[in-house]
C-alpha positions in Angstrom: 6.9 108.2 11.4 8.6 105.5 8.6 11.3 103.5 9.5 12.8 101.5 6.7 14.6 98.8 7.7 16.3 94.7 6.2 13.9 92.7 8.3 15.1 88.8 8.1 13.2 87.3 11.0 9.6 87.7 12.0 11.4 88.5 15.3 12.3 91.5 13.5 8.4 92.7 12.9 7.2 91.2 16.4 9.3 93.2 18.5 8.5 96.7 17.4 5.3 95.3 16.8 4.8 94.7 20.1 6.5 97.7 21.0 5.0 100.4 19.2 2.0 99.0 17.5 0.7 99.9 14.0 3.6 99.0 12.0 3.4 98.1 8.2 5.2 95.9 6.5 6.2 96.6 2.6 8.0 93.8 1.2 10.1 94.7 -2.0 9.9 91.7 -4.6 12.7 91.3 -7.4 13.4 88.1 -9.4 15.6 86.1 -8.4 18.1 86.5 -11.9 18.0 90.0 -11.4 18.7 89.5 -7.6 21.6 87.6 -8.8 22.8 90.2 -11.7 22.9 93.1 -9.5 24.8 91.2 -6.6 27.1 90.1 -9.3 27.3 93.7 -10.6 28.9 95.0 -7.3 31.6 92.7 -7.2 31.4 92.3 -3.4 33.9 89.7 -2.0 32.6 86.3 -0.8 29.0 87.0 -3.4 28.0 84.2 -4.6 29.8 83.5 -8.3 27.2 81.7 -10.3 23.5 81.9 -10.1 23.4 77.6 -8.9 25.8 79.2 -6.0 23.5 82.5 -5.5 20.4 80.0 -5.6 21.7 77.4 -3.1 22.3 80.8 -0.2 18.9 82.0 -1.0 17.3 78.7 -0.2 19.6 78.2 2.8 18.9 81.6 4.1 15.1 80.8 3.3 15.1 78.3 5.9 17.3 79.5 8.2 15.3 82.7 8.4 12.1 81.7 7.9 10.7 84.6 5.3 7.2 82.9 5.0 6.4 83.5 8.7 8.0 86.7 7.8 5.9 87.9 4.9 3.2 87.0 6.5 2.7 90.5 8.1 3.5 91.7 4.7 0.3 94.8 3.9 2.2 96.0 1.1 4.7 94.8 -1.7 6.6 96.6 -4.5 7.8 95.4 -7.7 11.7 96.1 -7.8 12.1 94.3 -11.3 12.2 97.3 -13.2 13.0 100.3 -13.5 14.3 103.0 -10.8 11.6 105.6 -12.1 9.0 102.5 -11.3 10.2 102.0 -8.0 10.0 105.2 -6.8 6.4 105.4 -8.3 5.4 102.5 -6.6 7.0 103.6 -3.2 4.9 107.2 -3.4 2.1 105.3 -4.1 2.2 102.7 -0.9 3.5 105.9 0.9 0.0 107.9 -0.5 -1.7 104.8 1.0 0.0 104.8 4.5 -0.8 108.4 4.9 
């Protein structure tokens, strides 16, 4: 069983950890420009406007949240800086892994 899920605080990984045992992390990577273009791209109000802006939450959010104890349980990470077709391959082939 998969469960994909936004994970923001290793509180997020521990407790199902705990719970359930066995689980993998896969951590999707994308540059932080390209982060920025497609959140600009969806026009969502209150998005950040300019990348300084976009850069200053990311940092913020960093801390707040902790990603390095995070990604610490990372055992797998994808490249989202390209395209969709690359994506998915990458995602069959950590899936292939898993099974």
């Amino acid at each position: 069983k998969i469960v994909l899920s936004t994970m923001r605080r290793s509180e997020d990984f521990d407790i199902p950890q705990k719970e359930f045992g066995n689980i993998k992390m896969i951590l999707v990577e994308v540059d932080e420009k390209i982060r920025f273009n497609r959140v600009h791209a969806r026009g969502r109000t209150g998005d950040p406007k300019t990348f300084e802006e976009f850069k200053k939450q990311c940092d913020r959010d960093a801390q707040i949240y902790d990603f390095d104890k995070l990604f610490a349980h990372t055992d797998f990470k994808i490249d989202n800086n390209g395209t969709r077709d690359h994506l998915f391959k990458q995602i069959d082939d950590v899936m292939n892994k898993m099974v």
